[in-house]
DOVEX-966051 format. One record per atom (N, C-alpha, C): residue number from 1; residue in three letters; atom name; x, y, z. Coordinates in steps of 0.1 Angstrom, whole numbers. Example, Ala and Ser with C-alpha at 12.3 -4.5 7.8 and 13.67 -1.06 7.14 Angstrom:
REM residues 2
SITE   seq   type   atom      c1      c2      c3
SITE     1    ALA      N     132     -57      78
SITE     1    ALA     CA     123     -45      78
SITE     1    ALA      C     132     -33      78
SITE     2    SER      N     128     -22      71
SITE     2    SER     CA     137     -11      71
SITE     2    SER      C     129       0      79
***
This chain:
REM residues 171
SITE   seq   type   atom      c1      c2      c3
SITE     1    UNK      N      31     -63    -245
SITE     1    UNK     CA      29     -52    -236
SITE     1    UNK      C      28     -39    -244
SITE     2    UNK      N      16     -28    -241
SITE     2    UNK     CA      18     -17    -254
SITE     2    UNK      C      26      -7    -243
SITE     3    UNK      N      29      -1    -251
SITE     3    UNK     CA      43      11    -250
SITE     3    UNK      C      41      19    -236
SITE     4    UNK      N      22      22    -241
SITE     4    UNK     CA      22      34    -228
SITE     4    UNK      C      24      23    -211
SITE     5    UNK      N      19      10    -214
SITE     5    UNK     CA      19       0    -201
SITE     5    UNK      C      38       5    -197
SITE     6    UNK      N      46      -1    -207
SITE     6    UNK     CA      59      -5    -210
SITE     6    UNK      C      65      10    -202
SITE     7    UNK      N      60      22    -207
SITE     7    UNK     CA      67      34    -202
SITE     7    UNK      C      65      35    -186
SITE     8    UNK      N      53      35    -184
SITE     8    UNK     CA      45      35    -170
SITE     8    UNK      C      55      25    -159
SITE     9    UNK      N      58      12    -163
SITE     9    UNK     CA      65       2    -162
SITE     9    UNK      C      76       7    -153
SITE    10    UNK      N      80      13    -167
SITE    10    UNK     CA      95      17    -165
SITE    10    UNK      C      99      26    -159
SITE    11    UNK      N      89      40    -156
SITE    11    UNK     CA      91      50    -148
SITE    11    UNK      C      88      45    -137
SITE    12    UNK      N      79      37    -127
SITE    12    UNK     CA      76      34    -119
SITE    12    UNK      C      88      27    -112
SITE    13    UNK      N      95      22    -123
SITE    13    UNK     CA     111      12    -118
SITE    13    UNK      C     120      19    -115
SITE    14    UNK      N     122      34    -121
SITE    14    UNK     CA     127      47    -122
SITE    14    UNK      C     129      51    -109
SITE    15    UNK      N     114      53    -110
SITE    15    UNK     CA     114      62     -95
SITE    15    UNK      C     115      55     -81
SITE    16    UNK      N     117      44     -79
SITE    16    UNK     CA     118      35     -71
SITE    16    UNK      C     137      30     -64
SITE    17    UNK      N     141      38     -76
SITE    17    UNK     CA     153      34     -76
SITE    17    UNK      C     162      46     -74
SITE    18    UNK      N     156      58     -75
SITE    18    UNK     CA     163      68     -75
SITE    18    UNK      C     158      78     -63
SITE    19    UNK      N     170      86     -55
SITE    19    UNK     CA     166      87     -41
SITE    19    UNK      C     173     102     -39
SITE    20    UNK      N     163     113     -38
SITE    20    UNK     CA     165     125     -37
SITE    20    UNK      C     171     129     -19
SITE    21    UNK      N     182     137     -18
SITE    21    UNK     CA     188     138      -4
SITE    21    UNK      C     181     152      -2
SITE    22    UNK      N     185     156      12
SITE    22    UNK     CA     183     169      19
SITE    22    UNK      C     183     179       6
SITE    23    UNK      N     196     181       2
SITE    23    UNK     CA     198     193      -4
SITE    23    UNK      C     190     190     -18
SITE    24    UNK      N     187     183     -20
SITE    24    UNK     CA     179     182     -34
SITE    24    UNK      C     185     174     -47
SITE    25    UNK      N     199     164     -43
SITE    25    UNK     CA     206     165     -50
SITE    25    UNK      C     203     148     -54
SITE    26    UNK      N     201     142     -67
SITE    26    UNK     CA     195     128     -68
SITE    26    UNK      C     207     117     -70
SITE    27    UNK      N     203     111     -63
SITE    27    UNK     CA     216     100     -65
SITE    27    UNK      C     209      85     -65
SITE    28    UNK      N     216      75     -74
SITE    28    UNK     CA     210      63     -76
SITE    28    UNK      C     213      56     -62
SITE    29    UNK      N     200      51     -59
SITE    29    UNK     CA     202      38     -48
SITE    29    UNK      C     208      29     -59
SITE    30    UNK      N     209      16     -48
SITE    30    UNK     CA     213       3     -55
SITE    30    UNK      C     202      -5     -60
SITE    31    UNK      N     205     -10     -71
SITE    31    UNK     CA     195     -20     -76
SITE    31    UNK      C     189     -29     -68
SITE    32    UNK      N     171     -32     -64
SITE    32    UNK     CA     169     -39     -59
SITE    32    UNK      C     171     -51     -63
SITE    33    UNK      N     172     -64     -56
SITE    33    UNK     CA     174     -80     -65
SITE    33    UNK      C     151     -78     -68
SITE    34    UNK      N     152     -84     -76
SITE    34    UNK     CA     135     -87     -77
SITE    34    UNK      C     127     -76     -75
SITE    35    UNK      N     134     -62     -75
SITE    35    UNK     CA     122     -50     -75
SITE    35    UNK      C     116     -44     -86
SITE    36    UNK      N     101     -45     -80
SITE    36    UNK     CA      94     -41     -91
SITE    36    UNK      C      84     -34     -82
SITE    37    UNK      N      82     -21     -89
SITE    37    UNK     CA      70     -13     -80
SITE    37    UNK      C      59      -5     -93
SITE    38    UNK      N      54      -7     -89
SITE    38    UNK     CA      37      -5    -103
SITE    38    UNK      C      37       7    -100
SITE    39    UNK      N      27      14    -113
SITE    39    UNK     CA      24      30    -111
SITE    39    UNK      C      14      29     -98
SITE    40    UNK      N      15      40     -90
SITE    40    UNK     CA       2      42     -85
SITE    40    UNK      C      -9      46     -85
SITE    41    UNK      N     -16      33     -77
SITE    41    UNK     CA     -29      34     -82
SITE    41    UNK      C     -42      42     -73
SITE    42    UNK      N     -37      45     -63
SITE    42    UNK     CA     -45      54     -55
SITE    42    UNK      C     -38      66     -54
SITE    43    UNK      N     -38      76     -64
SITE    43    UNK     CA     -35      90     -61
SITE    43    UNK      C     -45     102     -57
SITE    44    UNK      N     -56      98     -50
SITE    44    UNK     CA     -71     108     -47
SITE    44    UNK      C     -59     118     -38
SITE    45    UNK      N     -62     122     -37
SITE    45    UNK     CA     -57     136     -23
SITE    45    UNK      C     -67     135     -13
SITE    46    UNK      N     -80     132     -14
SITE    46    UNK     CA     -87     132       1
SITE    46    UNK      C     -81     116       6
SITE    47    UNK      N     -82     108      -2
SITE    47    UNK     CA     -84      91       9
SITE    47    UNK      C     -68      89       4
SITE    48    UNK      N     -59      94       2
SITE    48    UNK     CA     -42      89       2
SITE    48    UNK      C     -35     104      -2
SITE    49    UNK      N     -37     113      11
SITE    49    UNK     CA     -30     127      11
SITE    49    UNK      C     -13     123      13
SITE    50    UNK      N      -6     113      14
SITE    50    UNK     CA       8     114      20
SITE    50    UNK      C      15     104       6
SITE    51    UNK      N       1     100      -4
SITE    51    UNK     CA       9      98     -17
SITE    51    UNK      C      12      82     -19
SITE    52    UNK      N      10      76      -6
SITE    52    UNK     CA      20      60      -4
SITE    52    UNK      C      16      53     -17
SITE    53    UNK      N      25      44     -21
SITE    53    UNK     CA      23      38     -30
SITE    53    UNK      C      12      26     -29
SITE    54    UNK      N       2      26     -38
SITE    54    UNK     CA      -4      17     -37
SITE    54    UNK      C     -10      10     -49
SITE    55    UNK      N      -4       0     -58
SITE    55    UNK     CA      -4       1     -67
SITE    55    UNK      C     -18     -12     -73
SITE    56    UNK      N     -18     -20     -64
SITE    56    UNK     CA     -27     -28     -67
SITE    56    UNK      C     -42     -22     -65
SITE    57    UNK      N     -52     -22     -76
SITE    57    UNK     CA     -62     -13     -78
SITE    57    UNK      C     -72     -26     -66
SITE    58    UNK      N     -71     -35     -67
SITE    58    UNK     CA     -84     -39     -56
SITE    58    UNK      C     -78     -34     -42
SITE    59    UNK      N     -67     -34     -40
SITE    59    UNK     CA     -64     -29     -24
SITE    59    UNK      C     -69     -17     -22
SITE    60    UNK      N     -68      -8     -33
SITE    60    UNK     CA     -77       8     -34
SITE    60    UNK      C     -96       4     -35
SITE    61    UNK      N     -99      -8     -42
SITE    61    UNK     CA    -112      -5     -41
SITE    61    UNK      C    -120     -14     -26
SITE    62    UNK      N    -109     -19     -20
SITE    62    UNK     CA    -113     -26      -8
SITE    62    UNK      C    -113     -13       1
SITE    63    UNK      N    -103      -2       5
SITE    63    UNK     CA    -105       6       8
SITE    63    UNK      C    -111      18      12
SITE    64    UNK      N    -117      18      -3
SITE    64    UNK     CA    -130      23      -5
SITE    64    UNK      C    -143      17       2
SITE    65    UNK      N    -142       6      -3
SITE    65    UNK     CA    -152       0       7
SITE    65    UNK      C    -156      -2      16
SITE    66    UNK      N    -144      -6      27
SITE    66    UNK     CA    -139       2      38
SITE    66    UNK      C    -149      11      43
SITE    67    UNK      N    -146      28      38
SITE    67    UNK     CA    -149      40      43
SITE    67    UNK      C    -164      41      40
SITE    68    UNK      N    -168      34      28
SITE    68    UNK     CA    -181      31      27
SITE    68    UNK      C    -192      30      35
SITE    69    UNK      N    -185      10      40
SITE    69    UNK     CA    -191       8      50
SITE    69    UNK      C    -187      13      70
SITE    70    UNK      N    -179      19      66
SITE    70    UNK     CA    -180      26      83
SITE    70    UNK      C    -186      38      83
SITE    71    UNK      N    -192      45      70
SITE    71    UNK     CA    -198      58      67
SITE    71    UNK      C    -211      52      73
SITE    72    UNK      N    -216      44      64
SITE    72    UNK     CA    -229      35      65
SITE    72    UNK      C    -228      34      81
SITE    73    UNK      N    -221      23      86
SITE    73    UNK     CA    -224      23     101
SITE    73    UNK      C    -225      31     115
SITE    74    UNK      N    -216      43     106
SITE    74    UNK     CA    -218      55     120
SITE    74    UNK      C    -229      67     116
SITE    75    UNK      N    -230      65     102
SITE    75    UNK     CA    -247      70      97
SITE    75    UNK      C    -238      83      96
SITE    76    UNK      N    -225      91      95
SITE    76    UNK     CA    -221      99      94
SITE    76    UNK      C    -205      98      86
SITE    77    UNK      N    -200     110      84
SITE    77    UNK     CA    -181     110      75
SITE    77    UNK      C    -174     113      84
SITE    78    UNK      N    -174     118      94
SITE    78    UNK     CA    -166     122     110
SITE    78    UNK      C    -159     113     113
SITE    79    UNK      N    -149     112     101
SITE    79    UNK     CA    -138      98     104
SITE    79    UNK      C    -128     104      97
SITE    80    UNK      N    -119      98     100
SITE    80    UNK     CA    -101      90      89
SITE    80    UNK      C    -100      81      85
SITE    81    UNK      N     -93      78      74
SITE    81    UNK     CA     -88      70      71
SITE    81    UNK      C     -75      69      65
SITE    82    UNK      N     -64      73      75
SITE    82    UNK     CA     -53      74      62
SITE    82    UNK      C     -43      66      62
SITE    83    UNK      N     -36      62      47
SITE    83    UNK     CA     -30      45      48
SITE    83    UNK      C     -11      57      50
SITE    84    UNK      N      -6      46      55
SITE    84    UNK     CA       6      51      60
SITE    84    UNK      C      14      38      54
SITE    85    UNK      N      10      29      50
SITE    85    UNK     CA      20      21      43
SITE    85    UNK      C      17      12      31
SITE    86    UNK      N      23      13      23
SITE    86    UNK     CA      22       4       9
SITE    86    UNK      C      24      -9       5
SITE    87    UNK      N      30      -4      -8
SITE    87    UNK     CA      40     -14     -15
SITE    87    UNK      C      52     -14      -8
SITE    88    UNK      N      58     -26      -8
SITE    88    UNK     CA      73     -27      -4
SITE    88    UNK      C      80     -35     -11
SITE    89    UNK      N      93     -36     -15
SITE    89    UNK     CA     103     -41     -21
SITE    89    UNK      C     116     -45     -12
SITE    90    UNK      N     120     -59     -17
SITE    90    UNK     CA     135     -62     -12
SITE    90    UNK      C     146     -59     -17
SITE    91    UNK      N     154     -52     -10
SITE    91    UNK     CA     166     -47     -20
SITE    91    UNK      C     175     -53     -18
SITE    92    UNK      N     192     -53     -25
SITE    92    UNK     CA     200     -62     -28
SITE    92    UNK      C     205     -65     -18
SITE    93    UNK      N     204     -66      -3
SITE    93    UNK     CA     209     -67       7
SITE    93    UNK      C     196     -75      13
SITE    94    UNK      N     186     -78      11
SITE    94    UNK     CA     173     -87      18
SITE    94    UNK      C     163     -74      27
SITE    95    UNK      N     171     -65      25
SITE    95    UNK     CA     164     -52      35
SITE    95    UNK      C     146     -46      24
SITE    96    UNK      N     136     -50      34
SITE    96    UNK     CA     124     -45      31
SITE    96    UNK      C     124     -32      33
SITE    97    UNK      N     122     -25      20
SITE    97    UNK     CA     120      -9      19
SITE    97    UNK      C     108      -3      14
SITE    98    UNK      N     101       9      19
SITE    98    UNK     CA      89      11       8
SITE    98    UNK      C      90      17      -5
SITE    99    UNK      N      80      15     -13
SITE    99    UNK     CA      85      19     -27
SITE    99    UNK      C      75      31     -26
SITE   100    UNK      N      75      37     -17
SITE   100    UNK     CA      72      53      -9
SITE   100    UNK      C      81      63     -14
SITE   101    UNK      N      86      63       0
SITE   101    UNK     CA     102      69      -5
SITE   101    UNK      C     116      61       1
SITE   102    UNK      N     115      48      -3
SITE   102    UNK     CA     125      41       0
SITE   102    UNK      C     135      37      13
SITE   103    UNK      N     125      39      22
SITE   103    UNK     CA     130      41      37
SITE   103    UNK      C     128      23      38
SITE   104    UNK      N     137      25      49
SITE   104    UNK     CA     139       7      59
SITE   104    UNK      C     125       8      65
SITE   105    UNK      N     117      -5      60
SITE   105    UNK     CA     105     -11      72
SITE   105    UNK      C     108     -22      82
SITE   106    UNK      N     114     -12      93
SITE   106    UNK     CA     113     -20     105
SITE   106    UNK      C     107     -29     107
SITE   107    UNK      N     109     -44     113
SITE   107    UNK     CA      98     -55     118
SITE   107    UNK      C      88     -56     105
SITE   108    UNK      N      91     -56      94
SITE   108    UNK     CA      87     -63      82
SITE   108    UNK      C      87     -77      83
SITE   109    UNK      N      76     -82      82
SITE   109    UNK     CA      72     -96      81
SITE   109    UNK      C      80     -99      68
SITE   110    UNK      N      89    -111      69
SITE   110    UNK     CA      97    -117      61
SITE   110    UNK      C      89    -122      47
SITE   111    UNK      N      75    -125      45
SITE   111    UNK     CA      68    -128      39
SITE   111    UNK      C      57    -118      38
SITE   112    UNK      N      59    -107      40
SITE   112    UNK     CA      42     -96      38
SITE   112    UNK      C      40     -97      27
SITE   113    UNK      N      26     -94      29
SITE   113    UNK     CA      24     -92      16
SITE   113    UNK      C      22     -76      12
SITE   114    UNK      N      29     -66      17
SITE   114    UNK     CA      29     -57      13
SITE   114    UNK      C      44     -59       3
SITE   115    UNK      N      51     -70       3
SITE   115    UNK     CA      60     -72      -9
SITE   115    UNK      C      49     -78     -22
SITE   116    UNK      N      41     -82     -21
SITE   116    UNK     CA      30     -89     -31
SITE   116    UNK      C      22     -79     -37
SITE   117    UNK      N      20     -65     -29
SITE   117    UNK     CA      10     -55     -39
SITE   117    UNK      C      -2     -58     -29
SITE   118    UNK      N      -3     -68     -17
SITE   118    UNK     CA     -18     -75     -16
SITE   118    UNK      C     -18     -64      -2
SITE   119    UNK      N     -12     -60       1
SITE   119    UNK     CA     -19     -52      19
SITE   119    UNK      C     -17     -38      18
SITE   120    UNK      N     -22     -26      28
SITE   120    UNK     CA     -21     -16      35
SITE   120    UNK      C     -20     -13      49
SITE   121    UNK      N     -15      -3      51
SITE   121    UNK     CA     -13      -1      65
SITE   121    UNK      C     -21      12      67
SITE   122    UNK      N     -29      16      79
SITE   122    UNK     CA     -36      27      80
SITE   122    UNK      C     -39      35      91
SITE   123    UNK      N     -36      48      99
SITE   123    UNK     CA     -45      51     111
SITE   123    UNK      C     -58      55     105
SITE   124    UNK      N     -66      51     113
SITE   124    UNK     CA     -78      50     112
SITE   124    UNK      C     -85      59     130
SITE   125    UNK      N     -92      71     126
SITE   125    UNK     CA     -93      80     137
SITE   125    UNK      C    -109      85     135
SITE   126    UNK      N    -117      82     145
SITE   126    UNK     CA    -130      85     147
SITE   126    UNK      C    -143      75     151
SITE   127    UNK      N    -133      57     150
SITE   127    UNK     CA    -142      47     147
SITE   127    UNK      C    -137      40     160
SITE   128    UNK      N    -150      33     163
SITE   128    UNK     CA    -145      25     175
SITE   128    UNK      C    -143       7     171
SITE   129    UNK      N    -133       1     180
SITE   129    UNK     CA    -128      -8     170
SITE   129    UNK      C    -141     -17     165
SITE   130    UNK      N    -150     -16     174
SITE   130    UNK     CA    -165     -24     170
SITE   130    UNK      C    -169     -24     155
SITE   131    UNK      N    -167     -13     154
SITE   131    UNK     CA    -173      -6     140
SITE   131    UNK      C    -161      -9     129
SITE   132    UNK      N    -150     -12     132
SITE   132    UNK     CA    -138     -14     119
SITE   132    UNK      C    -139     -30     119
SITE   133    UNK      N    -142     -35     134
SITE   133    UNK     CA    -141     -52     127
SITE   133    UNK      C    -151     -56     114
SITE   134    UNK      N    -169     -49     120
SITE   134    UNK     CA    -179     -52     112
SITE   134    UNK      C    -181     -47      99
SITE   135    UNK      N    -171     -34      98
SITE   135    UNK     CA    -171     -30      84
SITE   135    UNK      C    -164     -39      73
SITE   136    UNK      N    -153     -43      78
SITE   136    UNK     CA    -140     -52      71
SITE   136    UNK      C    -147     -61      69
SITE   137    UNK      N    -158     -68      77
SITE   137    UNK     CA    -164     -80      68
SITE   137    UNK      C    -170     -77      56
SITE   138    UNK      N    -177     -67      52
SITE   138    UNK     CA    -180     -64      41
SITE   138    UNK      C    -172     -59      29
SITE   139    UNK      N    -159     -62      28
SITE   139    UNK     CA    -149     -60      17
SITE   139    UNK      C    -139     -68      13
SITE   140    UNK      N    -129     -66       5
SITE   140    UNK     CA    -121     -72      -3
SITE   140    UNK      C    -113     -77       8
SITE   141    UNK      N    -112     -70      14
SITE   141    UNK     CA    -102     -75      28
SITE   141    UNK      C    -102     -85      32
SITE   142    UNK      N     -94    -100      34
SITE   142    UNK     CA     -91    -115      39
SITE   142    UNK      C     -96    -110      57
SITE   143    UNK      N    -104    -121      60
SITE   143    UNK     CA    -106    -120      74
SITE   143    UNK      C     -94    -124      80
SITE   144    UNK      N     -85    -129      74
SITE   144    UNK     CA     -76    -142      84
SITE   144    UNK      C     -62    -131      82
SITE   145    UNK      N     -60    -118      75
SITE   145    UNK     CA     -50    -109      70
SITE   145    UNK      C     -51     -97      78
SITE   146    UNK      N     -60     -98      85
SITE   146    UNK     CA     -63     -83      93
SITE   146    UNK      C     -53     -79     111
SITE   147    UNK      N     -48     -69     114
SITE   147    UNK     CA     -44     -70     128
SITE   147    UNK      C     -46     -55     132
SITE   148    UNK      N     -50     -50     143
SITE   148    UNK     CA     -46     -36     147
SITE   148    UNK      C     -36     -42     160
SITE   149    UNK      N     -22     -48     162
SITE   149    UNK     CA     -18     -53     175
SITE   149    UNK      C      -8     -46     170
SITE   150    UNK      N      -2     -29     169
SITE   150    UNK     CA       9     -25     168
SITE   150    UNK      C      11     -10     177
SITE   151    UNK      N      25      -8     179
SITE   151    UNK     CA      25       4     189
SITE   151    UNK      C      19      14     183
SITE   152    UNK      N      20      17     172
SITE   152    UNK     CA      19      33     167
SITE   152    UNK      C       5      30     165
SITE   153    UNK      N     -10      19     162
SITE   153    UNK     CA     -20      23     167
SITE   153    UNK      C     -26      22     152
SITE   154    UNK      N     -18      12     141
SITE   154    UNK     CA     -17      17     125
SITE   154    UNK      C     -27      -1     125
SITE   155    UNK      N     -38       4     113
SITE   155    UNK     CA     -43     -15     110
SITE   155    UNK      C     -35     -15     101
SITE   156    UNK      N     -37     -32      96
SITE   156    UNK     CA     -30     -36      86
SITE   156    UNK      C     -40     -45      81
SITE   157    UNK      N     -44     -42      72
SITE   157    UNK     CA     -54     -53      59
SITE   157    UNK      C     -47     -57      49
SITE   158    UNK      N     -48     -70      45
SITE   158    UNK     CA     -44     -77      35
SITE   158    UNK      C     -53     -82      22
SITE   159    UNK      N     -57     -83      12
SITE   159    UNK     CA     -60     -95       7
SITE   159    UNK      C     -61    -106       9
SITE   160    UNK      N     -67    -116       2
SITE   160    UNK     CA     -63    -128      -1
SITE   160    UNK      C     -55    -133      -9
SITE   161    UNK      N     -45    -141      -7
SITE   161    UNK     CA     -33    -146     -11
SITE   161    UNK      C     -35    -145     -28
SITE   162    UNK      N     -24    -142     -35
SITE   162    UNK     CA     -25    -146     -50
SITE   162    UNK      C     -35    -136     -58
SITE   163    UNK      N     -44    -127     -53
SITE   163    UNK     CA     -50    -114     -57
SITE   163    UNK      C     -48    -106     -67
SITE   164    UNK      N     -34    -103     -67
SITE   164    UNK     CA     -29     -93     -74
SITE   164    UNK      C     -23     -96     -88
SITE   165    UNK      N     -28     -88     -97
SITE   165    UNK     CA     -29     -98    -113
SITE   165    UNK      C     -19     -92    -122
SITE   166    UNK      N      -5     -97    -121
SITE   166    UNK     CA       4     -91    -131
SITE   166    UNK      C       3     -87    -143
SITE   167    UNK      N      -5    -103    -146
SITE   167    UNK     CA     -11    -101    -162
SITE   167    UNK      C     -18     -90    -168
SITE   168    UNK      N     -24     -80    -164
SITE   168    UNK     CA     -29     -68    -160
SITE   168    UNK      C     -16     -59    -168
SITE   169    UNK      N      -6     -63    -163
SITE   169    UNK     CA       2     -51    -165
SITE   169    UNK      C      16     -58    -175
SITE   170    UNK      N       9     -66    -185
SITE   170    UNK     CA      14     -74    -193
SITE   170    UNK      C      31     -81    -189
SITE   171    UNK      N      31     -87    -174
SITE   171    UNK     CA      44     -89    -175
SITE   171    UNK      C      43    -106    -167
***
């Protein structure tokens, strides 16, 4: 692994682990069992203004693709797309957290794959659902990984299983 991967690495484990309060004051969380959170890989400001971690680079270029094809479909940009959820990690207690800013994910699928690097979560505002099913077929996105069935009104796209390439990031 060369140094700059190795540093990247290790800041990303850094900041994942350390958890700034109200007053400003940083104090170490507890060690996750198995946490590992990658640099991030979608830092644009227009398509990920709220920063979420998203570290696997095809989940950013499915995304893309995404906004592509619902540009294409509505023949116009008079849309959103903004992801509201990432990466997640299990911490030493089995509790799914995001490697965001380290908050509890409620009703976390015991098996997501937003612990894998492989999904996002998103509101999506301007499209009607017609137009988000037929775009999704044109991208990275698993047909059989997709749901909008949640209160807050957020999709969730996945991958295909096994996607995400460690070896990439020599570990």
């Amino acid at each position: 692994m060369t140094r700059s991967i190795k540093n990247a690495v290790m800041i990303a484990i850094a900041l994942c682990v350390t958890v700034q309060d109200a007053l400003g004051d940083v104090e170490e969380a507890p060690l996750a069992t198995g946490l590992v959170c990658y640099p991030n890989a979608s830092v644009d400001e227009r398509t990920n203004p709220r920063g979420m971690v998203i570290s696997n680079t095809r989940v950013v270029d499915a995304l893309h693709q995404l906004t592509a094809e619902i540009e294409k479909l509505l023949g116009h940009s008079e849309f959103s797309i903004l992801p509201t959820g990432g990466d997640r990690y299990r911490n030493h207690s089995g509790e799914v957290r995001s490697c965001t800013d380290h908050s509890f994910v409620k009703y976390s699928a015991r098996l997501s794959q937003h612990l894998s690097k492989e999904a996002v979560d998103v509101q999506i505002s301007g499209v009607p659902q017609a137009i988000i099913d037929k775009a999704r077929l044109n991208t990275d996105f698993a047909a059989g990984y997709y749901s909008n069935n949640y209160s807050d009104g957020h999709h969730h796209f996945s991958l295909r299983r096994g996607t995400w390439d460690e070896a990439a990031y020599g570990l």
